[in-house]
N, C-alpha and C positions, 0 to 999 in steps of 0.2 A: 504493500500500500504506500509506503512510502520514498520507493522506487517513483509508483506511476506518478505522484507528489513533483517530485526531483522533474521526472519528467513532461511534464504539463509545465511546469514554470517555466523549462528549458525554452520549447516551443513559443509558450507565451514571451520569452524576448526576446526569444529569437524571430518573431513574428515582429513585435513590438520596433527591433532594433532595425529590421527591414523596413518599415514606414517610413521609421524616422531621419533612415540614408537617402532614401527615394523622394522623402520629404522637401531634403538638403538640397537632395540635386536637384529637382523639381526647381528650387528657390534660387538656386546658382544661373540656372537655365534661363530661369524669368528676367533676371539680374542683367544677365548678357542681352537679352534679347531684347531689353526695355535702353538700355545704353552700352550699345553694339560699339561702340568710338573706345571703348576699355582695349577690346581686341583687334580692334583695326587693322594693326600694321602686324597679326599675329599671320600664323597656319589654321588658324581653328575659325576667323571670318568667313573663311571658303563654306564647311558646312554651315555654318549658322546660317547664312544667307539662303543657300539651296533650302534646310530647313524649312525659313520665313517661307518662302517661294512654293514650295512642296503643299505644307501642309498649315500654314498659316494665314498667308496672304490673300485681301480680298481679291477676287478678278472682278474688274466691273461688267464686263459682258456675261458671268456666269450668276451674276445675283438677279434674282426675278426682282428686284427692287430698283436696277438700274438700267437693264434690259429688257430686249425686245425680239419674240422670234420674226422672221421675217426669211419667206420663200424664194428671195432670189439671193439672198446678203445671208442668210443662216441666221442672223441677228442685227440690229444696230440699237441705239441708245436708244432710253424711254420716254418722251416729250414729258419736258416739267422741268422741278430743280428735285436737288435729291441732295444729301451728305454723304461722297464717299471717304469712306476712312480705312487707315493702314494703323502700324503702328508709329510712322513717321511723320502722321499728316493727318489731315481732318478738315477738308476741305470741300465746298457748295463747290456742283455742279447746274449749270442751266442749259438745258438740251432742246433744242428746235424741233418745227415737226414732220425735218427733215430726218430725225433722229441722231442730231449731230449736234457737238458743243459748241452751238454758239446761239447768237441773237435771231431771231425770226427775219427781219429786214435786211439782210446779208442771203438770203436765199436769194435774191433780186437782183439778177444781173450783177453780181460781184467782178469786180476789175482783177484781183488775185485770186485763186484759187489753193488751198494748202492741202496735199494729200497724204498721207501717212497712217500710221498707228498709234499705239498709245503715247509714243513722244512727243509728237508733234498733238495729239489728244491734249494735252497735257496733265497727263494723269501724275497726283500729289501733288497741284501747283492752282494758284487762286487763276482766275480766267486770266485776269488783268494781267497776270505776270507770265501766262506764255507767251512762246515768242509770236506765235500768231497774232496777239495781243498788240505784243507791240513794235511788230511790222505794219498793222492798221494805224499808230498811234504815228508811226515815224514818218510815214507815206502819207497821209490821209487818203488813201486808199480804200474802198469797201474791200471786205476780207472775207472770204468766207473759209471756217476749220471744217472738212469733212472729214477728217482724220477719227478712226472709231479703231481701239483696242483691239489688236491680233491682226488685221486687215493687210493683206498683202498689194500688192501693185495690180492683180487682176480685182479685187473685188473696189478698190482705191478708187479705179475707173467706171467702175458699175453705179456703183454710187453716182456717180457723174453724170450719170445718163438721166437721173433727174433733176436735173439744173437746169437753167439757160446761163451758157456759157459764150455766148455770141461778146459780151461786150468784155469776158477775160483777157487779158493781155499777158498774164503770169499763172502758170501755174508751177506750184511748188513742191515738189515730191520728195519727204522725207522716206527714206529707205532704211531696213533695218536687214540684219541679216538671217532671219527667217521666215523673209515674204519668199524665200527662191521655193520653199516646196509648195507654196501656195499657186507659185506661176509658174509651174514646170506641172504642177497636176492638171492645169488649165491649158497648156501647150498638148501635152500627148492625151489630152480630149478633148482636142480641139478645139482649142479655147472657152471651153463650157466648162465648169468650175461645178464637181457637185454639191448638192446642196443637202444638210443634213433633214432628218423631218422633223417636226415639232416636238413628235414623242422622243427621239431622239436627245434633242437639243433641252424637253425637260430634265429628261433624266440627266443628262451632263450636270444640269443644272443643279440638281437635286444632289449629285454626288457629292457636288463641288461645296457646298454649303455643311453638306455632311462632316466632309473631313476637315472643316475647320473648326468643329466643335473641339473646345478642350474637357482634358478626363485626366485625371490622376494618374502622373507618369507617364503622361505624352511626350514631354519636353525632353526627357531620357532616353525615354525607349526609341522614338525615333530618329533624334536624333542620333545617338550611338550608330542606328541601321544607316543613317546619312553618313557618317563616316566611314562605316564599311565600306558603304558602296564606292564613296569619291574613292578611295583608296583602289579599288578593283579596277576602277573603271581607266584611272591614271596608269595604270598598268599594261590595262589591253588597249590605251587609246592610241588608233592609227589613224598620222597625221596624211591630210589630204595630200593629194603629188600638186606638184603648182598648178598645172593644167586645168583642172577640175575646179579651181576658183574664179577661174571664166566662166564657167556655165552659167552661174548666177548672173553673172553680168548679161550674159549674150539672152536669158530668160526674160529680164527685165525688160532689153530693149525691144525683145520681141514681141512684148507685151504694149508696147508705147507704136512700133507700127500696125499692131492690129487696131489701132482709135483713132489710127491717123484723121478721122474725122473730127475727132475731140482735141487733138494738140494741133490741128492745122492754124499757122498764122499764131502760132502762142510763144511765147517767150519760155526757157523753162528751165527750172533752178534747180539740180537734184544735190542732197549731200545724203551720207551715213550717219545713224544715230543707233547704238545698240545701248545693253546696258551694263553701266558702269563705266560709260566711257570705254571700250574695247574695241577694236577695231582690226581684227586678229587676220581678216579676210583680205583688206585694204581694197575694197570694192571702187573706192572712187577715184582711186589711183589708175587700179582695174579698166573702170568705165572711162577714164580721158582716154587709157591707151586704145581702146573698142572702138570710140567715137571716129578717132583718125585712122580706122580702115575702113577698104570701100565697102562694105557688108550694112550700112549705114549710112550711105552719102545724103539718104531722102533726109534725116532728122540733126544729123549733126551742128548742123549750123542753129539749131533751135535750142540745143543744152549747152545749161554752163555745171560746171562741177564744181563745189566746196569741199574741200578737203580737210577734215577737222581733226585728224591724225594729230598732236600737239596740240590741240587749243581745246578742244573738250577729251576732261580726263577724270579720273575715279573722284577727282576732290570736287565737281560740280554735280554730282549724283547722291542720290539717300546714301545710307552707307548699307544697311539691309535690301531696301526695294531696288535700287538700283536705275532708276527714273532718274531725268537731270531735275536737280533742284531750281528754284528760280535764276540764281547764275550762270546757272548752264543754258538757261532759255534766256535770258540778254546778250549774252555771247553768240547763240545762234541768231538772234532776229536783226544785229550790228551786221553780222557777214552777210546776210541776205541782202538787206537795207543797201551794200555797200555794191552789191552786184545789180541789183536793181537799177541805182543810181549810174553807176558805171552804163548800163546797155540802155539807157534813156539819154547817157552824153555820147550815144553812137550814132 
């Protein structure tokens, strides 16, 4: 009897002492992840970030409270104003019923047009302070953002197809480096882009919301499997042959003379924005060399490249989401501003 005594107590701290390590870590985890700028310049940024990203971060296209399904787009934004929040940010959005973040009266024959994803969206940043913002402010220019989260170069243009763009003069194309399988699945189908279906796109939705619920020993458990895996993965990763980082490029442009209808007589601005400032593919480098062969003589004279390689870098971006912060979007809307300027003194 007093064996099983000895042993019930063992259990019971041993139980008890497991809580209160899980507890610990639990509390360490919350710690880093609430002021991530402790590990910054560490090896252990790398997961925490993936972590956020993985199984933390809102998306705003996958919350039924910011989005919208739609049959030809798969989704865009939900007309209204809404609060999206991270743990970086906490910031009003106002969405047109265009389903895009901006004003209603910019739908209206806009002189610029901005195309992009969530960077040029401005996702984590007050309206006023993206650069779309204030390339409207610098120009007096009407602007219009159709830039919606995830959004590659093919659905960029789709979007497009509901405008009147007769009186645009610019359009401006932020590129990220994971629109290439959006416009490479749109190329070997023919330029038709599939479309998910509603039930589909709920259930995404629904997952998506799922796994951001937190539970007791989330912050551990997963994370720890976020370190295994970076660690695997850094192992077997094989780096692309140089070759192959043309494709993206040569996808894009192929995507820009299928609308030749859309950029005819346009002026047109393209740079690189991924996140954290990375640039690992050097796409715009890429694209001037692409421009100057003859595979492209119809458009070339219509693009100018930005090359942000040194001027946008890890220190204008969250330090978990990886978005540029508002500095990084006055730095972009100056270089724009500055090419605009320039091809109006030609």
């Amino acid at each position: 009897m007093r064996i099983e005594k000895k042993q019930f107590i063992f259990f019971g701290y041993l139980i008890f002492s497991t809580f209160v390590l899980l507890g610990f870590s639990e509390l360490v985890c919350e710690l880093l992840l609430r002021y991530p700028s402790i590990i910054k310049d560490t090896i252990m940024i790398g997961p925490l970030r993936t972590y956020h990203g993985n199984y933390e971060r809102n998306i705003v296209q996958l919350n039924a409270n910011y989005s919208q399904y739609d049959s030809l787009l798969s989704y865009t934004l939900k007309p209204g104003s809404f609060t999206f929040s991270n743990r970086e940010f906490d910031k009003l959005m106002h969405v047109n019923s265009l389903g895009v973040r901006d004003d209603e009266k910019s739908i209206m024959e806009p002189e610029i047009v901005v195309l992009g994803d969530s960077h040029a969206m401005g996702w984590g940043v007050e309206n006023d302070s993206s650069f779309v913002s204030l390339i409207e402010a610098n120009t007096g220019k009407v602007v219009l953002n159709t830039a919606i989260s995830s959004f590659g170069t093919y659905r960029q243009f789709k979007i497009l197809e509901r405008i009147d763009t007769r009186k645009t003069q610019y359009l401006i194309i932020q590129y990220c480096e994971n629109d290439y399988r959006e416009n490479i699945t749109a190329i070997n189908n023919s330029y038709v882009l599939p479309v998910m279906s509603k039930q589909a796109f709920d259930s995404l939705m629904n997952f998506h919301m799922s796994s951001r619920q937190y539970y007791f020993g989330k912050h551990s458990s997963l994370l720890t499997k976020t370190i295994i895996n970076g660690f695997a993965r850094r192992i077997s990763k094989n780096k692309p042959k140089p070759e192959e980082t043309y494709q993206a490029v040569d996808a894009f442009l192929n995507i820009l003379k299928e609308n030749a209808d859309i950029i005819y007589n346009k002026r047109i601005i393209v740079f690189e924005i991924n996140e954290f400032g990375k640039f690992e593919d050097n796409f715009a480098s890429k694209l001037m060399t692409r421009l100057n062969s003859d595979d492209y003589n119809s458009i070339n004279k219509q693009i100018s490249v930005i090359d942000f390689r040194g001027i946008i870098d890890e220190q204008h971006c969250f330090t978990l989401d990886g978005h540029m912060m508002p500095t990084g979007h006055k730095i972009v809307a100056n270089e724009i501003c500055n090419k605009i300027r320039l091809s109006q003194e030609q």
